[in-house]
C-alpha positions, -999 to 999 in steps of 0.1 A, spaced: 756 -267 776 793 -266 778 810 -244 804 840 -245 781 823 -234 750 800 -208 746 777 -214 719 756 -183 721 789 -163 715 799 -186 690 772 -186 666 774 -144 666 812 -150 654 803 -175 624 774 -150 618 797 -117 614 822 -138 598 804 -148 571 785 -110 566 822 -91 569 841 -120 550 821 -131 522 791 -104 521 807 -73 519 829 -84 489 800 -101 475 783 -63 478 812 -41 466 813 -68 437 777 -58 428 784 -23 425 812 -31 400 789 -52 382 763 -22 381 786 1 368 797 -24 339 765 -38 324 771 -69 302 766 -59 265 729 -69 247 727 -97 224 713 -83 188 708 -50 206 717 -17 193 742 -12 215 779 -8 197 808 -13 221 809 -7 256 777 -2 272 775 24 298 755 17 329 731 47 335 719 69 362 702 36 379 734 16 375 751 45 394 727 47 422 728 13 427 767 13 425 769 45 450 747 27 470 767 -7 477 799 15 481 787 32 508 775 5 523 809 -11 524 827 17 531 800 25 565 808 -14 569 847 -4 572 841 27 591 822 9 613 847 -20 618 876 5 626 856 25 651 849 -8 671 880 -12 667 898 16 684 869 25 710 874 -11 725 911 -15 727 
């Protein structure tokens, strides 16, 4: 173990880092994805497709789970400075 590095601390960064910087776009991109379903191939489905009360579950869903994620984030935020 090095006394200049502290791996144990270290790893948590990468760890949040990765879930705040690529996870929480990845989710909120989900919702948008939900709420704009891709149209069916020889379907019965004439232009846009809509994306249905599951669709907008889902979609609320990841939404709030970004915006708790950025509520969250600012509360840490202010309590610890």
């Amino acid at each position: 173990m090095n006394s200049w590095i502290n791996l144990n601390a270290l790893w948590k960064i990468l760890v949040v880092g990765l879930l705040t910087g690529a996870g929480l776009p990845a989710l909120f991109a989900v919702g948008l994805r939900t709420l704009n379903p891709p149209p069916r191939v020889g379907g019965a489905t004439v232009g846009r497709p809509t994306a249905g009360p599951v669709g907008y579950a889902v979609a609320g869903l990841c939404f709030a789970a970004v915006l708790a994620a950025i509520g969250w984030g600012i509360s840490v935020i202010v309590n610890h400075s």
